[in-house]
N, C-alpha and C positions, 0 to 999 in steps of 0.2 A: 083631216084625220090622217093617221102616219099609219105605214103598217109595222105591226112588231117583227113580224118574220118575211121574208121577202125570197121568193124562189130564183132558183138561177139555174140551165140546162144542168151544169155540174152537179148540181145539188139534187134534180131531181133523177139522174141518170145515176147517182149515187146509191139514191133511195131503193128504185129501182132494182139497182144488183145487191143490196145487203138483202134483200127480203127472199129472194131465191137462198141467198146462202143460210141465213140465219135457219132457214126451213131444214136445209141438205144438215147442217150443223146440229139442230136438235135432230133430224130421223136418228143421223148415227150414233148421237148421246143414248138415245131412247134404246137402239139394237144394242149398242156394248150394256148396257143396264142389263137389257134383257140375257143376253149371253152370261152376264157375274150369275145372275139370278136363276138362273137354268143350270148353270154351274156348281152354283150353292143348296141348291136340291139336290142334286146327284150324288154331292159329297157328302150329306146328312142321311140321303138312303142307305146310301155304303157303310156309313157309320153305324147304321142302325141295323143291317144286315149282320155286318163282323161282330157286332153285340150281340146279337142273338144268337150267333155261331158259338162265339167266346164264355158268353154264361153259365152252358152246362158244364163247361169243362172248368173252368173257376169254381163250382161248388163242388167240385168232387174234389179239387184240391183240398179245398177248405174242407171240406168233410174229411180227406186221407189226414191232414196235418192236425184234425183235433183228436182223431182218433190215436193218431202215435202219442199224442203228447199226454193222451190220460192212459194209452198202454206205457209210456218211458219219461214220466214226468223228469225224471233227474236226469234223463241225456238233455229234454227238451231245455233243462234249464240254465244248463251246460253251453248248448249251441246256441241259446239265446244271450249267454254271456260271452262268449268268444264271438259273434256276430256284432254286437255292441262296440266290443273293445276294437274291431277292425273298420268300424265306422268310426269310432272315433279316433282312430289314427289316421285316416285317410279325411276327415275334417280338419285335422291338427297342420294339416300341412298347408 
C-alpha cells in the first residue's frame, strides 16, 4: 500500500506557521469589519440626527413658498419661467 500524501519536516513546520497566521490574518479581517461597521452606524445616526434637524425647517419653506405663490401667482409664474430658461442654458452648454 503506497501513501498518497507523505510528510516532510518542511512541510510540517510549514503547516505549523500558516495556522498561527491564518488566525492573526482573520482576527484583524474581523476588527477592520468591525471598525466599517461601527463606522456605518455612526454615519446613519448623524444622518438621521441632521434629518430631524432639517425637517422643520424644510416645511416652513414649503409652507412660506405656497403661500407666496397663491398670494403672487403671476410673479410665481414669472420666476418659475426665467428659473427654467436659466437651467436650460446652463444644460445647453
Amino acid at each position: 500500500m503506497t501513501k498518497l500524501h507523505s510528510t516532510s519536516p518542511l512541510s510540517d513546520m510549514t503547516d505549523a506557521m500558516r495556522s498561527p497566521l491564518s488566525r492573526e490574518a482573520g482576527s484583524r479581517a474581523h476588527a477592520v469589519v468591525d471598525d466599517l461597521q461601527s463606522g456605518a452606524h455612526r454615519m446613519v445616526d448623524n444622518l438621521q440626527h441632521a434629518a430631524q434637524r432639517l425637517e422643520p425647517q424644510g416645511r416652513r419653506w414649503v409652507n412660506e413658498t405656497q403661500s407666496y405663490v397663491r398670494t403672487h401667482p403671476l410673479k410665481s409664474l414669472g420666476l418659475a419661467l426665467a428659473a427654467g430658461m436659466v437651467v436650460r442654458q446652463l444644460l445647453r452648454r
